[in-house]
C-alpha positions as CSV (number, residue, x, y, z in Angstrom):
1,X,-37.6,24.4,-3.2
2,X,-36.7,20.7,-2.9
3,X,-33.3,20.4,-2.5
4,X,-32.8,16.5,-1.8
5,X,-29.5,14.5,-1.3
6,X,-29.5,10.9,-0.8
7,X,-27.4,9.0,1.8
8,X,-26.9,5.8,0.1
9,X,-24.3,2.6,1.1
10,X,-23.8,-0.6,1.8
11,X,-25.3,-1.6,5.1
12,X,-23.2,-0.8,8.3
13,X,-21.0,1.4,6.7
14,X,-21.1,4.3,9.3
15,X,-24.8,5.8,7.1
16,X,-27.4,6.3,9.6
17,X,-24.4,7.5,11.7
18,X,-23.6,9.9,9.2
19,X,-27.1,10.9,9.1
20,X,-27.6,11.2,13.0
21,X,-24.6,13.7,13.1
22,X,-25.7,15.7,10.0
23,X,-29.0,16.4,10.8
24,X,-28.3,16.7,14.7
25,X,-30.8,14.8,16.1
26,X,-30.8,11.4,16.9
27,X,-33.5,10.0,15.1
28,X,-32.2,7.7,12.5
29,X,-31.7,4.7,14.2
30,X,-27.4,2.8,14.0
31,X,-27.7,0.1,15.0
32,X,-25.0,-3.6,13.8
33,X,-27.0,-4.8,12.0
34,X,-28.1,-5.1,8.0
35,X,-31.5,-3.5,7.3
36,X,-32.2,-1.2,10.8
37,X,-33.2,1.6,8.3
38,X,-36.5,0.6,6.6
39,X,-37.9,4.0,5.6
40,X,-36.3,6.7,4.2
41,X,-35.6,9.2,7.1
42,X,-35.9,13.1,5.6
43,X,-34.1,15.9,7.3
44,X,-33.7,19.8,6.4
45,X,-30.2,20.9,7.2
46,X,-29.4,24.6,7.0
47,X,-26.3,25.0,4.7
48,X,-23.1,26.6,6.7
49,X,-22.4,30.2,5.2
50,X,-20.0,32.6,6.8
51,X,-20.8,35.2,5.0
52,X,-24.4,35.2,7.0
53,X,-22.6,35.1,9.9
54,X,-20.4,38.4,9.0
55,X,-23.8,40.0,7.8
56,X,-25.5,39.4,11.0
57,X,-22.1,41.2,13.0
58,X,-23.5,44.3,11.2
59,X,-27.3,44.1,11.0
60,X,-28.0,42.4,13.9
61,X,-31.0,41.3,12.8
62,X,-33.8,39.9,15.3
63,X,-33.7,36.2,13.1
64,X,-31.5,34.5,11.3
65,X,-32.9,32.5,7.9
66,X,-30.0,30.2,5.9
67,X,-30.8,28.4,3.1
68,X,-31.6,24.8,3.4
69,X,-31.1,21.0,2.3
70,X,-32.9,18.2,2.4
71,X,-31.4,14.9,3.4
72,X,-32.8,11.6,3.3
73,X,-31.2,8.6,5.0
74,X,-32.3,5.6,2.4
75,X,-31.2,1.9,4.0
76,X,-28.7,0.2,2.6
77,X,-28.6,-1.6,-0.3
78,X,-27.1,-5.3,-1.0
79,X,-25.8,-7.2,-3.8
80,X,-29.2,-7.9,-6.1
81,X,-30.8,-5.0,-5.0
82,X,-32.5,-4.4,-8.5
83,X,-34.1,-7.8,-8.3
84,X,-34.9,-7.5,-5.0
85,X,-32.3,-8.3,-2.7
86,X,-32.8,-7.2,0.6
87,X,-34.7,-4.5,1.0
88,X,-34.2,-3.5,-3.2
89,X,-36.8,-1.7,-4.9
90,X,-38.3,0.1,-2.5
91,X,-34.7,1.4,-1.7
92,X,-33.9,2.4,-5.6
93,X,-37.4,3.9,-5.8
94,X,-36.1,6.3,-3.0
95,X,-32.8,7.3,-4.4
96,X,-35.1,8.2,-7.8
97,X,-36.6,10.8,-5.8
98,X,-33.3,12.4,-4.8
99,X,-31.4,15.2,-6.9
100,X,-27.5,14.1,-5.7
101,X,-26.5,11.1,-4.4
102,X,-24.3,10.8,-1.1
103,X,-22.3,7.4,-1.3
104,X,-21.2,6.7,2.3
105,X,-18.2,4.2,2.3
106,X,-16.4,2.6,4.8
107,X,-12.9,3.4,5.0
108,X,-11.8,2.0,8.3
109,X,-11.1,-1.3,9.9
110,X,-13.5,-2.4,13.1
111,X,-13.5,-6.0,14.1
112,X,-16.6,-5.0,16.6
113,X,-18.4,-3.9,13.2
114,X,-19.6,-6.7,10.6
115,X,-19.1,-6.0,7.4
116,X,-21.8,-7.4,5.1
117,X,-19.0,-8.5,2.7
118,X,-17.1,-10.0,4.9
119,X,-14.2,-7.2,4.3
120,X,-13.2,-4.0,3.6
121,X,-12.6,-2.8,0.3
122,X,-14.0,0.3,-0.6
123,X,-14.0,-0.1,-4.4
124,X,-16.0,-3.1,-4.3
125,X,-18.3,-1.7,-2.3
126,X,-18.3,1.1,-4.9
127,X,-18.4,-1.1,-6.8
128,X,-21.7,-3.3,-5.5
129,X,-24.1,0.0,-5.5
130,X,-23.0,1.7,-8.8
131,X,-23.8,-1.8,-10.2
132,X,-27.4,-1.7,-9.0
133,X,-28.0,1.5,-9.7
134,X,-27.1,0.7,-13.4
135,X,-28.6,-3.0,-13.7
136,X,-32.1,-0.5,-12.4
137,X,-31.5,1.7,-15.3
138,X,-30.9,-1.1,-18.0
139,X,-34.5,-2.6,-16.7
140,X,-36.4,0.7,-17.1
141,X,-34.5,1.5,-20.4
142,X,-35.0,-1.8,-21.8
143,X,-38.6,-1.1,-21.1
144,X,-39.1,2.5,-22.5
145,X,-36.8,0.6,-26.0
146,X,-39.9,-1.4,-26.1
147,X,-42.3,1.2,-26.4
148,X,-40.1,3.4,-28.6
149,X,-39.6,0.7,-31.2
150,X,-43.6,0.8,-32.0
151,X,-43.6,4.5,-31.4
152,X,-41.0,5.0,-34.0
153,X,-42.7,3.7,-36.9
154,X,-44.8,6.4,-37.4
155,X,-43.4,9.0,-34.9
156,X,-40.1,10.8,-36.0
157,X,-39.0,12.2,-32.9
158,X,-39.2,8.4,-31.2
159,X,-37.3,6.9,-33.9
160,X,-34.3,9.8,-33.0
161,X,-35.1,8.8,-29.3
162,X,-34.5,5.3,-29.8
163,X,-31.6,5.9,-31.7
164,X,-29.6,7.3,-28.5
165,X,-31.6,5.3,-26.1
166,X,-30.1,1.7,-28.1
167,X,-26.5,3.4,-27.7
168,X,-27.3,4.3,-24.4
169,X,-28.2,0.8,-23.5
170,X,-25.0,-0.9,-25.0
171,X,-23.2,1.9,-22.5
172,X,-24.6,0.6,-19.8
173,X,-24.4,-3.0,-20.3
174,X,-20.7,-2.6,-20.6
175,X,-21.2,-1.3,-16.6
176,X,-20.7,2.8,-17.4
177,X,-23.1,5.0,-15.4
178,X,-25.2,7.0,-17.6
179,X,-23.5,10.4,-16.3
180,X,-20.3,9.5,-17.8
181,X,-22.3,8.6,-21.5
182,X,-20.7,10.6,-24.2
183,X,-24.1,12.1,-25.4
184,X,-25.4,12.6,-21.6
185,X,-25.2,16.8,-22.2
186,X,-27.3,16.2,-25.2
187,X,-31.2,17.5,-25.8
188,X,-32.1,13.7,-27.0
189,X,-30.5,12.1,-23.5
190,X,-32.3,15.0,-21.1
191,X,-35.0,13.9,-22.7
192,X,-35.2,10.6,-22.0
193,X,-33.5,11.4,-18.5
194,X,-36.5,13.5,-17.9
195,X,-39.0,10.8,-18.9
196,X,-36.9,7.3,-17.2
197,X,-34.9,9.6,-14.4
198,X,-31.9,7.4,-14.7
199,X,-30.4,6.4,-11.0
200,X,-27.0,6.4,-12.4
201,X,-27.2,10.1,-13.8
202,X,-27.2,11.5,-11.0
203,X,-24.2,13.9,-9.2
204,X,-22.2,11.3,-6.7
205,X,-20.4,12.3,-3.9
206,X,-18.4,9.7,-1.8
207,X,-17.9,10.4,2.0
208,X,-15.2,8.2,3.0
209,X,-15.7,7.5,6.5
210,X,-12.6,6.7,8.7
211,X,-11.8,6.4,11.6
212,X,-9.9,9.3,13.8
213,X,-6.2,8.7,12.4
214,X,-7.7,9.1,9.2
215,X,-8.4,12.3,9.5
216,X,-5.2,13.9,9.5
217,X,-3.9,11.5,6.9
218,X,-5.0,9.5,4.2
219,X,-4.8,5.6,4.8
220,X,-4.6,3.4,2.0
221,X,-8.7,2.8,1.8
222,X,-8.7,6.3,1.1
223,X,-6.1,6.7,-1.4
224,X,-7.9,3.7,-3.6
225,X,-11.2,5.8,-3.1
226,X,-9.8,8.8,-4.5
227,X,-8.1,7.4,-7.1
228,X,-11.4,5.8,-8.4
229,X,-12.9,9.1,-8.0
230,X,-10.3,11.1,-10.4
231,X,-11.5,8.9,-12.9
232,X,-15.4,8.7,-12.7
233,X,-15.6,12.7,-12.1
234,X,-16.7,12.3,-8.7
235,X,-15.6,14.1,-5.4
236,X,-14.7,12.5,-2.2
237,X,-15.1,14.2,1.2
238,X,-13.5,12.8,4.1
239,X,-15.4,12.6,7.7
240,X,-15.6,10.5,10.8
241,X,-19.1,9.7,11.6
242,X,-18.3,8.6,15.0
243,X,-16.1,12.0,15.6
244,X,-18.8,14.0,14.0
245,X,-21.4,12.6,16.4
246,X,-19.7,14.1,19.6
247,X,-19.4,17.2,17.7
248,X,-23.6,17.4,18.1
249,X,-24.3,20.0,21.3
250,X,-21.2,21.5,21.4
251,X,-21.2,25.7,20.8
252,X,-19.9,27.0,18.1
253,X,-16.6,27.4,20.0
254,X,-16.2,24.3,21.6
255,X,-16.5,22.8,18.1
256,X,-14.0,24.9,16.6
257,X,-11.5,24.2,19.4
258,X,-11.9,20.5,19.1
259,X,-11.5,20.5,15.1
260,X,-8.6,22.6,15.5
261,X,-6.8,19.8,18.1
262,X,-7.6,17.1,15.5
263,X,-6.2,19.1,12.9
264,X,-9.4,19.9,10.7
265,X,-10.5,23.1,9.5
266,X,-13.9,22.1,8.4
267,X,-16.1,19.4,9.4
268,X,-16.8,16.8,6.9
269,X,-20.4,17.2,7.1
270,X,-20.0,20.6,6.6
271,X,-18.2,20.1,3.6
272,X,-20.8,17.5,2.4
273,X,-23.9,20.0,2.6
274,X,-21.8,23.3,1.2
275,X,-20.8,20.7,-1.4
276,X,-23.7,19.1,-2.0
277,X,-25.4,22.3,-2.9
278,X,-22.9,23.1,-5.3
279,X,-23.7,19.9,-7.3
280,X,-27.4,20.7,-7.3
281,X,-26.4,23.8,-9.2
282,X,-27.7,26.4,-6.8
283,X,-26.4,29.7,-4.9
284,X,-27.4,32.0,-2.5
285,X,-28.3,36.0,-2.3
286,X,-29.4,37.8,0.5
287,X,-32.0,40.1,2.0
288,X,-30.4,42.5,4.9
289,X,-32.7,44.4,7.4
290,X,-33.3,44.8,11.2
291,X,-36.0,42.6,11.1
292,X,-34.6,39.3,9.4
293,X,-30.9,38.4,7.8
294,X,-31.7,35.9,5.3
295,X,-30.3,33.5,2.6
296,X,-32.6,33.0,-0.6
297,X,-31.4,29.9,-2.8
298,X,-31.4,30.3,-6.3
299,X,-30.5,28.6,-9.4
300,X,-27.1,29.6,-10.8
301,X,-27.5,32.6,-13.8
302,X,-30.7,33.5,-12.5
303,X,-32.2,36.9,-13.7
304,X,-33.0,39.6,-11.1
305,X,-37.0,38.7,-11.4
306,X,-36.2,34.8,-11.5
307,X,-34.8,36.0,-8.3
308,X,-37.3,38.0,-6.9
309,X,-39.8,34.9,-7.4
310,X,-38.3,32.7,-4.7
311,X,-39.6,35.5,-1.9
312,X,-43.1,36.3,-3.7
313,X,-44.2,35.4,-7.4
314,X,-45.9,38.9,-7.4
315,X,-42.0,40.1,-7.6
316,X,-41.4,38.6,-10.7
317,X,-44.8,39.5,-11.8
318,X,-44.0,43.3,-10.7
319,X,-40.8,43.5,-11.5
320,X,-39.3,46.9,-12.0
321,X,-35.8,46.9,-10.6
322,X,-33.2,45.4,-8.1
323,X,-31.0,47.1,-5.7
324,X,-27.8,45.6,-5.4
325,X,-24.7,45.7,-3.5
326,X,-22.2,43.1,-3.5
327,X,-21.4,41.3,-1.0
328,X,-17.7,42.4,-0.5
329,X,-18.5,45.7,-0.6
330,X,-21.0,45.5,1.9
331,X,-18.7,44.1,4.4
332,X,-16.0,46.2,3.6
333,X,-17.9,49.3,3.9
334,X,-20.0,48.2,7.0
335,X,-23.4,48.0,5.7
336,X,-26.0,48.9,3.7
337,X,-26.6,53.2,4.3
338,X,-22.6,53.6,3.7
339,X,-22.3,51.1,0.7
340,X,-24.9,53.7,-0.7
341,X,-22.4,56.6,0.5
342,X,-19.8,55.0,-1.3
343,X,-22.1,54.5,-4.5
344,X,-21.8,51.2,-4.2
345,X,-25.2,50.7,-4.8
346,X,-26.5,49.3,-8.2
347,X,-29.5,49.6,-9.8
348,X,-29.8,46.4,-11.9
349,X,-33.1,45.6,-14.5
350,X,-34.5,42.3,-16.0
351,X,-31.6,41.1,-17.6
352,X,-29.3,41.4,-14.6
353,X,-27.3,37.7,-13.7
354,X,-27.7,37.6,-9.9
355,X,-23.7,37.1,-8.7
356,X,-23.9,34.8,-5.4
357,X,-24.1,36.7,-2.3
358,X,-25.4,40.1,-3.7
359,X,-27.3,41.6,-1.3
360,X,-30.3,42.7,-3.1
361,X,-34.0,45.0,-2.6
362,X,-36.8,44.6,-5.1
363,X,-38.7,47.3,-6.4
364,X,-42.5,45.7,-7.9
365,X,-45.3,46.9,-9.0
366,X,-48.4,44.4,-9.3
């Protein structure tokens, strides 16, 4: 299941950084200067989950299988990107391919690192990518008007697509992103969504990135992010790249220990990918044995056989029933044999809404 998040930013705003920490490895080259990312770098991250973690304390299973992201590290963008500034197109053409969009913004002063604006203001360079990402839409949608206009003479359903693609347009030339368009939960606009996949529909996060006294308290770079945030709908999620960096290699414990010293509970990036699969609109259930403890990711309200599918198609196929157990009761009553002993144990059919972190069986017949 494709699960894909875009890192997206201004050039040396801490990105690749970002990326190098979250996916553990180096291999996305940070380097000072504009451009040092030229293709997309991909990464699958397991998604934290504690509750896998309490699971495996009873099981203890022989693996370990969490449910995964993909994150891809897209260069940064510049002033003009849509007509081909920099490195442009190619750039925008990535971020198309992503489901979520990752805005990394620099919310620190360096003097060592150049700031392709010459200074740091984090609303303008907000401010500089949502722009291209809407001047990209209002050249693709100016394009499809084009071809509704002739299709809507003698098709009906174009004429009601142009209709909301003209208001559309006049939205985004007044320099709205298309997610915040009044009509954008309507049939008419999915369905042009579906067809143009608008860059500026897409679920943004910002990742402030500051420096280490700005993790215990919000400087003013910060404040002026979140502020902007309250009002576009968007969340922001604070981190130090450079911090998160030296967190790569420690154990578990080590890590803990040195979060709790700065003050943090949870690393940023940990918050970005637990996030970030939140705004894709999926969950987790699990499967619980000897052999393998393991996260399946689902779409939210998924039926029981929708469920089933993700391990083998024949399961939906087969479907006859699911055997539940939720996953507070399984912890509390220390697995799966005395869950049953407490009749805690469901049987659930076709129509049954999988609750995240039910631990589940499937019963099939094919």
């Amino acid at each position: 299941m494709g699960l894909s998040i875009g890192l997206v930013g201004l050039p040396n705003v801490g990105k690749s950084t970002t990326f190098n920490a979250l996916t553990k490895a180096q291999n996305a080259e940070a380097a000072n200067y504009p451009f040092c990312t030229i293709e997309p770098n991909k990464a699958t991250v397991p998604v934290p989950d504690a509750r896998i973690d309490e699971l495996v304390k009873i099981v203890k299973p022989e693996r370990v299988q969490y449910s995964t992201l993909d994150f891809v590290d897209i260069a940064g963008l510049v002033k003009g990107a849509s007509k081909g500034e920099g490195l442009g197109n190619k750039f925008l053409s990535n971020i198309r391919e992503t489901e979520v969009i990752l805005q990394i913004v620099r919310c620190f002063e360096d003097e060592n690192i150049v700031h392709t604006e010459g200074r740091i203001d984090p609303l303008q360079d907000v401010e500089i990518i949502e722009n291209e990402l809407i001047f990209a839409d209002l050249e693709v949608l100016s394009n499809r008007i084009e071809r509704l206009k002739k299709q809507a003479k003698n098709e009906k359903d174009a004429a009601a697509l142009l209709i909301i693609a003209e208001e559309l347009l006049e939205f985004l030339g007044d320099g709205n992103l298309a997610r915040n368009f009044p009509k954008a939960n309507t049939e008419m606009f999915e369905q042009l969504n579906r067809e143009v996949r608008f860059l500026s529909a897409k679920e943004i996060m910002y990742g402030a990135n500051v420096d280490e006294d700005g993790l215990t308290e919000d400087n003013a770079f910060v404040i002026a992010l979140k502020e902007h945030a309250t009002k576009t709908g968007c969340e922001v999620i604070k981190l130090c790249a450079k911090i998160e960096e030296e967190l790569i290699g420690l154990e578990d414990d080590e890590r803990d220990e040195f979060l709790r010293e700065m003050g943090v509970e949870e690393s940023g990036l940990e918050q970005i990918i637990r996030k970030g699969f939140d705004k894709l609109g999926y969950m987790s259930y699990f499967t619980a044995g000897v052999k393998e403890v393991r996260s399946w990711t689902i779409h939210k309200n998924s039926t029981a056989p929708k469920a089933a599918a993700v391990i083998h198609n024949d399961f939906e196929k087969g479907f006859i029933r699911a055997e539940v157990i939720a996953y507070e009761d399984y912890i509390a009553c220390g697995g799966e044999n005395k869950s049953k002993e407490a009749g805690k144990m469901r049987l659930e059919g076709k129509e049954y809404i999988v609750a995240d972190g039910d631990i589940m069986h499937f019963r099939f017949n094919v």
